[in-house]
C-alpha positions in Angstrom: 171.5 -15.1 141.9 173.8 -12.3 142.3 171.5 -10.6 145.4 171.8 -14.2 147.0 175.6 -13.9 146.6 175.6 -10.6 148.3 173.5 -11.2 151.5 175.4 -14.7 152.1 178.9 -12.6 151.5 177.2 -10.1 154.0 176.1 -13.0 156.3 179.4 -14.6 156.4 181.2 -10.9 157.6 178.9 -10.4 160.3 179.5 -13.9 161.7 183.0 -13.1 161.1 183.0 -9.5 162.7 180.9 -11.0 166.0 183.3 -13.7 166.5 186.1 -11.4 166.4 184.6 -9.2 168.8 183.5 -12.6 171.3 187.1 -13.5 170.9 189.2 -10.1 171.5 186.8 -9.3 174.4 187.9 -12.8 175.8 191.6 -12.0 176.0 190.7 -9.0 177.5 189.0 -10.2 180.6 191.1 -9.8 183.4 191.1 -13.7 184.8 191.3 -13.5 188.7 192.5 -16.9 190.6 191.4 -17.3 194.7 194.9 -17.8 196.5 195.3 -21.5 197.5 194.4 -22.1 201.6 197.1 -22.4 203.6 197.3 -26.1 203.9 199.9 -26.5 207.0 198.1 -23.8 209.3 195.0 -26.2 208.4 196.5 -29.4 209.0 198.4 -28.0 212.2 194.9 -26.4 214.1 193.4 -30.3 213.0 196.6 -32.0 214.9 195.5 -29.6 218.2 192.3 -30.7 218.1 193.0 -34.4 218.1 195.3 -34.3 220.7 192.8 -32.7 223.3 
């Protein structure tokens, strides 16, 4: 009983450890955002082209 005690303890602390790991690595991922199109210069170059 005791050794069943001891590997689920040791089972429970790995799980423990990985998510941890999972987690801190996440917060340390440098999150990169593509800059927004310039929605005037778009809408501008489609008013040229209807107007032709």
């Amino acid at each position: 009983m005791l050794k069943v005690l001891i590997i689920s303890i040791a089972i429970v602390l790995g799980v423990l450890a990985l998510t941890v790991f999972a987690i801190s690595k996440g917060y340390a991922y440098n999150h990169k955002v593509d800059p927004m199109p310039d929605r005037h210069k778009k809408d501008d170059d489609d008013d040229s082209d209807n107007q032709q």
